[in-house]
C-alpha positions in Angstrom: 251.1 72.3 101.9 251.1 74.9 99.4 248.2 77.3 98.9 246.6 77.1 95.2 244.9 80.5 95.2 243.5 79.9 91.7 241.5 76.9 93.2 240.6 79.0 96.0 239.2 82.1 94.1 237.8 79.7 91.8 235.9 78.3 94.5 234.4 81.6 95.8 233.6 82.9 92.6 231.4 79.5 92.3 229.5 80.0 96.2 228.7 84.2 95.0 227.9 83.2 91.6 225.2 80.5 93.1 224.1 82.7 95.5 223.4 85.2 92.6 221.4 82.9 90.9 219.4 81.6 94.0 219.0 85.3 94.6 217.8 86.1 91.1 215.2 82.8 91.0 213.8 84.0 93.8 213.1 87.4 93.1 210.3 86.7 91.1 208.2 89.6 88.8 205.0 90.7 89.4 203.3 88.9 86.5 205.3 85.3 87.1 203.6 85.6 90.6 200.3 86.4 89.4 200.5 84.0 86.8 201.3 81.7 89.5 198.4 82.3 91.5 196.0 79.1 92.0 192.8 81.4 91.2 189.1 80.7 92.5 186.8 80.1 90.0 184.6 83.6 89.9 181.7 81.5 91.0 183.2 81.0 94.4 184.1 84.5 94.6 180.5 85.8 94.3 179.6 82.9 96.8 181.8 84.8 99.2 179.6 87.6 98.8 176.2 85.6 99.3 175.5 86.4 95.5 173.1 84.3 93.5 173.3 83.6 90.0 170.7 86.2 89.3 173.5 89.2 91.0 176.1 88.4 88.4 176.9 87.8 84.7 180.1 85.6 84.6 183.0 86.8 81.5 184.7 84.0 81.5 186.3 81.9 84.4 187.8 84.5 86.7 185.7 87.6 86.2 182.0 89.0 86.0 179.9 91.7 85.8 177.5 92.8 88.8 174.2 93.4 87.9 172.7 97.3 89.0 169.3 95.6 90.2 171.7 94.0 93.5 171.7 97.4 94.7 168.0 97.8 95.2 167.5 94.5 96.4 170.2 95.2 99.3 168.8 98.6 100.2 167.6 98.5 103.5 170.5 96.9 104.2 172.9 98.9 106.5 176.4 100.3 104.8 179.7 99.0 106.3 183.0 101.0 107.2 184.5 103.1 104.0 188.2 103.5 104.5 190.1 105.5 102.1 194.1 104.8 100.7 195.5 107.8 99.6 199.2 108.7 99.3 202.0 111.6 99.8 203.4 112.8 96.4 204.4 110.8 94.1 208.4 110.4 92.9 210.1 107.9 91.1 210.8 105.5 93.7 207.1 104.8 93.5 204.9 104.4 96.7 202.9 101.7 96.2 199.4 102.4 97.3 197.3 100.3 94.9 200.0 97.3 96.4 198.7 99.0 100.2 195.3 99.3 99.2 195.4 95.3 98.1 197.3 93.9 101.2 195.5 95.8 103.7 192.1 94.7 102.0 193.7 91.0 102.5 195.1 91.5 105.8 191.7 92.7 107.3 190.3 89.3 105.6 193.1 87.5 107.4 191.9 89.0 111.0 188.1 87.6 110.2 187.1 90.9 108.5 184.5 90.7 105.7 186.4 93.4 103.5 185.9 94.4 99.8 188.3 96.3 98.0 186.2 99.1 95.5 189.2 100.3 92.8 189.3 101.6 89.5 190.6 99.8 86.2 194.2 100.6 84.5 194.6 102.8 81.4 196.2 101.4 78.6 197.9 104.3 78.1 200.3 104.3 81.2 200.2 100.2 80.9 202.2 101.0 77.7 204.3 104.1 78.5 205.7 104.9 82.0 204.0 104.1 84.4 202.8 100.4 84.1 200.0 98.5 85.2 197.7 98.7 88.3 196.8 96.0 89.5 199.0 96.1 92.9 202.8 94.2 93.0 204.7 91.7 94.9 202.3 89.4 96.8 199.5 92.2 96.7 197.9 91.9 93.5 194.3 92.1 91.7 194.2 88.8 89.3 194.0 87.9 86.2 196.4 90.8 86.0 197.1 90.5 82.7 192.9 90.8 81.5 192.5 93.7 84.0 195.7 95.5 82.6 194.8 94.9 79.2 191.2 94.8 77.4 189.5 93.9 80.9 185.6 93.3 80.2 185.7 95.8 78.0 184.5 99.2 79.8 187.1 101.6 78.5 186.4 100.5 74.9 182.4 100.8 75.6 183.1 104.3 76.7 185.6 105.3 74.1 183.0 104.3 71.7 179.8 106.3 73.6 182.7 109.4 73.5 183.3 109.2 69.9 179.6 108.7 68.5 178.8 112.0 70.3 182.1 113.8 68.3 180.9 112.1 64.7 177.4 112.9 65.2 178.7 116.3 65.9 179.9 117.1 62.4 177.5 115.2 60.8 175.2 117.3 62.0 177.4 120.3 60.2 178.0 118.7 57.2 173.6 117.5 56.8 173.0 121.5 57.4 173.6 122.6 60.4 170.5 122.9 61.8 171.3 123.9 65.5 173.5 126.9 63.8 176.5 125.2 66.1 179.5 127.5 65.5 182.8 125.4 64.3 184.8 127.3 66.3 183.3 126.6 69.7 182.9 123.3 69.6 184.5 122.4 73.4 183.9 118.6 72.8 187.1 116.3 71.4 187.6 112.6 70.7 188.5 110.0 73.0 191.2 107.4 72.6 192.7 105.3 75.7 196.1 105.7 74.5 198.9 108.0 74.9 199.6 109.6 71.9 201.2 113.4 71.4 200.1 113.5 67.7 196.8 113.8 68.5 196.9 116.8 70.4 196.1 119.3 67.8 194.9 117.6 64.2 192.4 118.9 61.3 189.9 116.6 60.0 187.7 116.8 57.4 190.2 117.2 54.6 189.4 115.7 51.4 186.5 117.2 49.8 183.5 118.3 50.7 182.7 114.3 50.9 184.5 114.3 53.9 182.5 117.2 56.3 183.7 120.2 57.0 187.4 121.0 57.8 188.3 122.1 61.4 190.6 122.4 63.7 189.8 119.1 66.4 191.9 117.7 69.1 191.9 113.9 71.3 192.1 113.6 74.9 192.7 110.3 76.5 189.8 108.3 77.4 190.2 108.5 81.3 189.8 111.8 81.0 186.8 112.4 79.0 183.1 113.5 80.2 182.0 110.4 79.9 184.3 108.2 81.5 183.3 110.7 84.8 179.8 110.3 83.9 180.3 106.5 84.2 181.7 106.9 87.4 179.5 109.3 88.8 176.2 107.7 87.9 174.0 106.0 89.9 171.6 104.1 87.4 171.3 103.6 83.8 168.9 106.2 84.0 171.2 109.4 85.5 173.6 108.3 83.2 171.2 108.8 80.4 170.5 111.6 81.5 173.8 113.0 82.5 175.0 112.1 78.7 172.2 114.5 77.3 173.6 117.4 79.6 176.9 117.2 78.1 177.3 121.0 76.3 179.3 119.7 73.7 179.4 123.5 71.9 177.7 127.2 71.2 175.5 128.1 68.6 176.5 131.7 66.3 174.6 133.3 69.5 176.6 131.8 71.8 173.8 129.9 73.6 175.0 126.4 75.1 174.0 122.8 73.3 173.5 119.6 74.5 173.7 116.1 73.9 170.4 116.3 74.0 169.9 118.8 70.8 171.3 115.8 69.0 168.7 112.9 70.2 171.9 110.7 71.0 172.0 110.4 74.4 170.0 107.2 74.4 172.2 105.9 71.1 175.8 106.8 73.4 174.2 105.3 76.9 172.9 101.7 74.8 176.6 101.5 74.6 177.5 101.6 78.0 174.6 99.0 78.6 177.2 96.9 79.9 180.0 98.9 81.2 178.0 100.6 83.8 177.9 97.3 85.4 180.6 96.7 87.8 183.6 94.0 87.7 184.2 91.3 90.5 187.3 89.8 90.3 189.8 88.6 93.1 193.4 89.6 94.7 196.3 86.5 95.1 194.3 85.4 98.3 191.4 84.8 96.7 189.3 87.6 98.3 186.9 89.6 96.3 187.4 92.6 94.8 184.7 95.0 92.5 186.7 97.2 90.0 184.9 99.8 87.8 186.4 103.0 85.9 189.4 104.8 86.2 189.2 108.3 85.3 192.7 110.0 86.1 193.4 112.4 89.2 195.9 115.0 87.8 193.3 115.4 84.6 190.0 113.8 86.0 188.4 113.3 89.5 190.4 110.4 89.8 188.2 107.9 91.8 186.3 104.9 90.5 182.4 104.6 90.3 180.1 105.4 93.1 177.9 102.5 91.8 181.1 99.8 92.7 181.8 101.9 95.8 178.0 101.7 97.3 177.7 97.9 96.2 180.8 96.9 97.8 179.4 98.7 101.3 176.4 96.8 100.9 178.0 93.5 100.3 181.1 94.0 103.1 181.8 95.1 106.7 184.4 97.3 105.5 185.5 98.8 101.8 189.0 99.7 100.9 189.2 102.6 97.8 191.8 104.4 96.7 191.7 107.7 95.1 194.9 108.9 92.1 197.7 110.0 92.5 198.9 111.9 95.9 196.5 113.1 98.6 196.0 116.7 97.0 194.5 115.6 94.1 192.7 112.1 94.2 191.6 112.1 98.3 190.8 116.0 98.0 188.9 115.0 94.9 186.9 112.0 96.1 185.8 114.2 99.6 184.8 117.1 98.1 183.8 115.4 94.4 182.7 111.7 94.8 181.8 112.0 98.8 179.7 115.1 98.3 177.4 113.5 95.5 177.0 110.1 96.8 176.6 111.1 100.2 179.9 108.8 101.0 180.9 109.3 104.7 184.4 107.7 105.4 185.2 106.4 108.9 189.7 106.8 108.1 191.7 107.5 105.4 195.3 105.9 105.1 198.1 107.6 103.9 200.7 105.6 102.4 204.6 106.5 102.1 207.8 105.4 101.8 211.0 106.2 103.2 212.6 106.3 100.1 210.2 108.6 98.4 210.3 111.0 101.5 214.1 111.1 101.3 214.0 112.1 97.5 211.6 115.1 98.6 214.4 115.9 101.1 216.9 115.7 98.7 218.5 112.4 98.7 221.0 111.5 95.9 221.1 108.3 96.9 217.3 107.1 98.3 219.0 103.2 98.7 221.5 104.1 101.3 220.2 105.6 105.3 220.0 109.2 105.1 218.7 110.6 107.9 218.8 113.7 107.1 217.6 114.2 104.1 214.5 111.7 105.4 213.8 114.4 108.3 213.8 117.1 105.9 211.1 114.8 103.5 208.5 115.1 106.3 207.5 118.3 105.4 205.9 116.4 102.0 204.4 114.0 104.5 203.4 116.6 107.3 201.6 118.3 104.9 199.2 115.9 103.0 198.3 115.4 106.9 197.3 118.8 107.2 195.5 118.5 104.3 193.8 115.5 105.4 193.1 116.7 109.0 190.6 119.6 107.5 188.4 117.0 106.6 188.0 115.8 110.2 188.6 111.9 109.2 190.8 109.9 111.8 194.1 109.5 109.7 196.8 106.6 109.8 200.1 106.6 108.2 201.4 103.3 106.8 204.7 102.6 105.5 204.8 100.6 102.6 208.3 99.1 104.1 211.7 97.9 101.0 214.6 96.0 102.0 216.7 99.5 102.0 214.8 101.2 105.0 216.7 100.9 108.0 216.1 100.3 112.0 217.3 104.1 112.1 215.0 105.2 109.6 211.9 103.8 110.3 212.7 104.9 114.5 212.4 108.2 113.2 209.5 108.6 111.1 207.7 106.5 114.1 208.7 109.2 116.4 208.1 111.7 113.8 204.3 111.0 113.4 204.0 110.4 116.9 205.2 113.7 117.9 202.1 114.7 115.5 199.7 112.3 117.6 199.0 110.9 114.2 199.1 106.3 114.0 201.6 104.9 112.1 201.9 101.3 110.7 204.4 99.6 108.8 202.8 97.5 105.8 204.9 94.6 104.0 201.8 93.6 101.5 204.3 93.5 99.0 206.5 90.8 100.1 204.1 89.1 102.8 200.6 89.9 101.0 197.9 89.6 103.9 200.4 89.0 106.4 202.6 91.5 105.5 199.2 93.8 106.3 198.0 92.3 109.6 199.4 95.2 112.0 198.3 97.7 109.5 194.7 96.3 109.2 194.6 95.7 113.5 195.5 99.5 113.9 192.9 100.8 111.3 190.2 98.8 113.0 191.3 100.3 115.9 190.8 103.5 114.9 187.5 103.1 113.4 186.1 102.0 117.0 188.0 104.4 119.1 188.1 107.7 116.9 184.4 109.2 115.3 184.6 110.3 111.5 183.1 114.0 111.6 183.6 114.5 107.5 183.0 117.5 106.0 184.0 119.0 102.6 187.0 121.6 102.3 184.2 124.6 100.9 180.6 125.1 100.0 179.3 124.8 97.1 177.1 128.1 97.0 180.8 130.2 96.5 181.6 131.9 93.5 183.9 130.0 91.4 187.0 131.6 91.8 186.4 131.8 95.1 186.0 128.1 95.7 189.4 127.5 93.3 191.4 129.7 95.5 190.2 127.6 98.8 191.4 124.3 97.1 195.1 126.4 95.7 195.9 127.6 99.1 194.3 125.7 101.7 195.4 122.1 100.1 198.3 123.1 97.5 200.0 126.1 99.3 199.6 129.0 96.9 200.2 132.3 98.5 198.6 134.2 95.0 196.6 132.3 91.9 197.0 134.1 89.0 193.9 133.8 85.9 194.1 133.7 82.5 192.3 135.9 80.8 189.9 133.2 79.2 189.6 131.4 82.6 187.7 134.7 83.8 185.6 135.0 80.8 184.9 131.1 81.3 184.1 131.5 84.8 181.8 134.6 84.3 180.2 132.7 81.6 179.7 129.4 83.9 178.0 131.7 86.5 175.6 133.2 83.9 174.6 130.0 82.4 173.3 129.0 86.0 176.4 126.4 86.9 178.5 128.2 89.3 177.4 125.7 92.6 179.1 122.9 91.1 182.4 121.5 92.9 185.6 122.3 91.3 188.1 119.5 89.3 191.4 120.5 89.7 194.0 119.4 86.8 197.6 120.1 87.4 200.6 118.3 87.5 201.1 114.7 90.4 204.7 115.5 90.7 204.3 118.6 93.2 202.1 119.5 95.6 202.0 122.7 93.6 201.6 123.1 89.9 205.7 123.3 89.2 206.4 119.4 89.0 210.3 120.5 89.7 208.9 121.9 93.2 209.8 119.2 95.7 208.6 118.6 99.5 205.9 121.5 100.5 206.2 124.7 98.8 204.3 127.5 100.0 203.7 131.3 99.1 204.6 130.3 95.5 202.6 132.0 92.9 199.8 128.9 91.0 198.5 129.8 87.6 195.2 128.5 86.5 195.6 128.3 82.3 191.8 127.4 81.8 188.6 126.4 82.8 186.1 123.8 81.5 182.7 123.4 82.0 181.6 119.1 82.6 177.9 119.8 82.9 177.0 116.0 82.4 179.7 115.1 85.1 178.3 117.9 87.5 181.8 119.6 87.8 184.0 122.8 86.8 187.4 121.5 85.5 190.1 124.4 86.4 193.6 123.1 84.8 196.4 124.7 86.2 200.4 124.8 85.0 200.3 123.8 81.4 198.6 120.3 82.4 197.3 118.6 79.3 194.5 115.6 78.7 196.7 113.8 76.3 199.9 112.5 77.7 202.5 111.6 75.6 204.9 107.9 75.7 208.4 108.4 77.4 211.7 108.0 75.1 211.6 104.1 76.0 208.1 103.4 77.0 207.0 99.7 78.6 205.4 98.7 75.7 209.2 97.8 74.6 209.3 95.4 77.5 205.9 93.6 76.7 205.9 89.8 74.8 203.6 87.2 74.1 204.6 83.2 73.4 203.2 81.1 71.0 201.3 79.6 73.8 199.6 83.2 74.4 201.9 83.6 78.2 202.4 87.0 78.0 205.3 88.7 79.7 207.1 91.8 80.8 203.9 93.1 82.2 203.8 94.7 85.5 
């Protein structure tokens, strides 16, 4: 019988082309799952928590707002275990700790642990450029994804707004005479907008007439990385953050003598603002297990952790709390230990480390980060071994976990095993993203583990009682590397002027670059010896830190050539889509 190879390739083009499409169906996006999601009324949430009705003010069906006086009332209650998610550096291939953070939160709920994760809230300025949402991925997400990626309850706006009536009241107060003699060109407070938009950089206002106040040069920053956004997240009533709002030095006088918030009367007008957004958020992940969110100030340009208040409740109201800190381990964890932990008097019991085999083979030099490379993986570790190191000084018990893709390979993930076990440092693979809870079940066993078996000794990198420079050089080479840091002329006159106005044993905000553990974002793996130059330094005396921004960093990013707000839709029936 004769062959008919048409029919035949016919036939097999049919079976792959099916198989494409069964493959395709399945491989659902991030917001069709979340949309998916059968979520808990926010009622049942707080139930979880033993809240009464008094604890919470419900926004709707699937979120609230936690009232400040829960704190007081659970007091004398004692704290549970604080474990922190932090991350090696961050490359394109994406690591996925906000998707660790999330499935290790459900998988310690899966093994009968009361757990609480404490994270921040998403800027809408990465939502819309490169970077995307955070709210987790895969089967590890924070719902409704779409309200927490988007308006939310409305905190950023709240704080945008506080930001901005401090900068009008500003030159209002030139234009109606000036009374504090505040000199125009040393006015070190900007606008706010949560947005990334390069145009607002460097502006002039007040052009138009005399009508329109007095013309200057003036400049935005986005909202995550204003004061008052850190205030937010640094206070710990309504009160301090009144208070920390006044302390804001929002200029210099003709005698270059520092003024405040305060010197205008507004600090009570900018705090009746965030009424509201000082509150904390409840919401829950795809399991239905409850989750408080609260601010988001950025690493590379802020502190990078979200508030202490959402952080203490959620210690209170859990046996064990799951944060996260920014970006890689040099610049959100080292921020949140020697920042966030310092203030609140925050003593956590382990900190995960999250990678991923394909982001340690791009630090090793991978071309092809899909396909086994052995070598270039082994040559990675040096990122990995070092954010380690880093972590290590801080004498928390450490555990590696390997947010796991379909590429990594038997070979592979032997290696980095016997790699951090030649380092006596725990290592568990995580697949939150595909598995949610599940997927998180071994990671969440081990980290429990180590909390009984290993004792937390924290202690911060450096004192605070150090000259300035002296505490910015610890941080440069002890956690970034530097062999020499170089200062700008007006960073020394900064810092001697910091010291004289009484602020010098304040903790130091580093602001560089996430892409390297240096301040070249071209400098892959673990440079060292390298020379790291600090441009300028900035005084947040409402936040209670010394901002020293190193590498050309800047506190308005700009949107990429095609940024995701190309990608994002809505229907007619208001589904939105291309969200993630």
């Amino acid at each position: 019988m004769p062959r008919n190879d048409n029919k035949i390739c016919y036939f097999y083009n049919y079976i792959y082309n099916e198989k494409i499409n069964i493959l395709e169906a399945e491989m659902k996006t991030d917001i069709q799952i979340a949309q998916e999601c059968k979520l808990k009324r926010i009622e049942e949430i707080a139930k979880k928590l033993n809240l009464k009705d008094e604890d919470y003010e419900v926004y709707g069906k699937y979120k609230a707002k936690i009232e400040l006086s829960l704190l007081d009332k659970l007091k004398n209650k004692p704290d549970g275990k604080l474990i922190l998610v932090t991350a090696i550096t961050p490359t394109p291939a994406g690591e996925g700790k906000s998707t660790v953070t999330i499935g290790l939160t459900q998988g310690l709920n899966k093994i009968g642990k009361k757990t609480v994760a404490a994270l921040r809230e998403p800027s809408l300025g990465p939502v819309f450029g490169i970077k995307g949402g955070a709210c987790g991925g895969g089967y590890s997400q924070i719902v409704p994804m779409e309200d927490i990626n988007l308006h939310f309850n409305g905190d950023f706006h709240a704080i945008g707004s506080a930001h901005n009536l401090i900068a009008a009241c500003i030159d209002n107060h030139i234009k109606q005479g000036n009374k504090l003699n505040i000199d125009i060109n040393k006015i070190v407070f900007k606008r706010a907008v949560d947005m990334n938009d390069r145009a607002l950089r460097n502006i002039i206002i007040g052009l138009g007439g005399n009508q329109n106040g007095i013309p200057r040069e003036s400049s935005f920053q986005i909202t995550v990385s204003s004061e008052i956004m850190a205030i937010l997240c640094l206070s710990t009533s309504l009160m301090d953050l009144k208070k920390r709002i006044g302390n804001i030095i929002f200029a210099y006088d003709k005698n270059d003598n520092p003024l405040k918030v305060k010197d205008l009367k507004i600090e009570g007008s900018a705090c009746a603002l965030l009424k509201d957004a000082i509150k904390p958020n409840l919401v829950q992940t795809l399991e239905n297990t409850p989750v408080i969110v609260h601010g988001g100030p950025f690493a590379n340009i802020a502190h990078g952790c979200n508030s202490i208040l959402a952080t203490k409740m959620s210690l209170k109201l859990a046996d064990y709390t799951i944060t996260e800190a920014g970006f890689a381990a040099d610049l959100g964890a080292e921020k949140f230990l020697d920042i966030k932990c310092r203030l609140a008097n925050l003593k956590p019991n382990c900190i995960v480390l999250v990678a991923t085999i394909r982001a340690l083979k791009h630090h090793g030099g991978a071309k092809n980060i899909s396909k086994e490379d052995l070598k270039a993986l082994q040559k990675g570790f040096e990122n990995l071994d070092k954010h380690i190191e880093n972590m290590q000084k801080y004498n928390i018990p450490i555990i590696v976990a390997i947010n796991k893709f379909s590429s990594d390979t038997e070979k592979e993930i032997n290696l980095i095993k016997e790699h951090c076990n030649s380092l006596n440092v725990d290592i568990a693979l995580c697949e939150a993203w595909e598995h949610g809870g599940n997927g998180a079940k071994n990671l969440a066993k081990k980290v429990v583990n180590i909390i009984n078996e290993k004792k937390s000794n924290y202690k911060p990198l450096y004192k605070l009682n150090l000259p300035v420079k002296e505490k910015i050089e610890i941080i440069c080479k002890e956690i970034y590397g530097a062999g020499k840091i170089t200062f700008a002329e007006k960073s020394l006159k900064m810092i001697k002027k910091i010291e004289s106005l009484g602020y010098k044993n304040l903790p130091i905000c580093m602001s560089k670059t996430q892409k390297s553990i240096s301040d070249n974002p071209s400098l892959l793996g673990a440079p060292k010896n390298y020379t790291l130059n600090i441009d300028e330094i900035k005084l947040a005396s409402g936040a209670g830190f010394i901002i020293a921004m190193a590498g050309g960093i800047i506190d308005m990013p700009g949107l990429p050539k095609i940024p995701v707000a190309c990608n994002i839709d809505i229907d007619k029936n208001g589904k939105i889509s291309g969200l993630f």
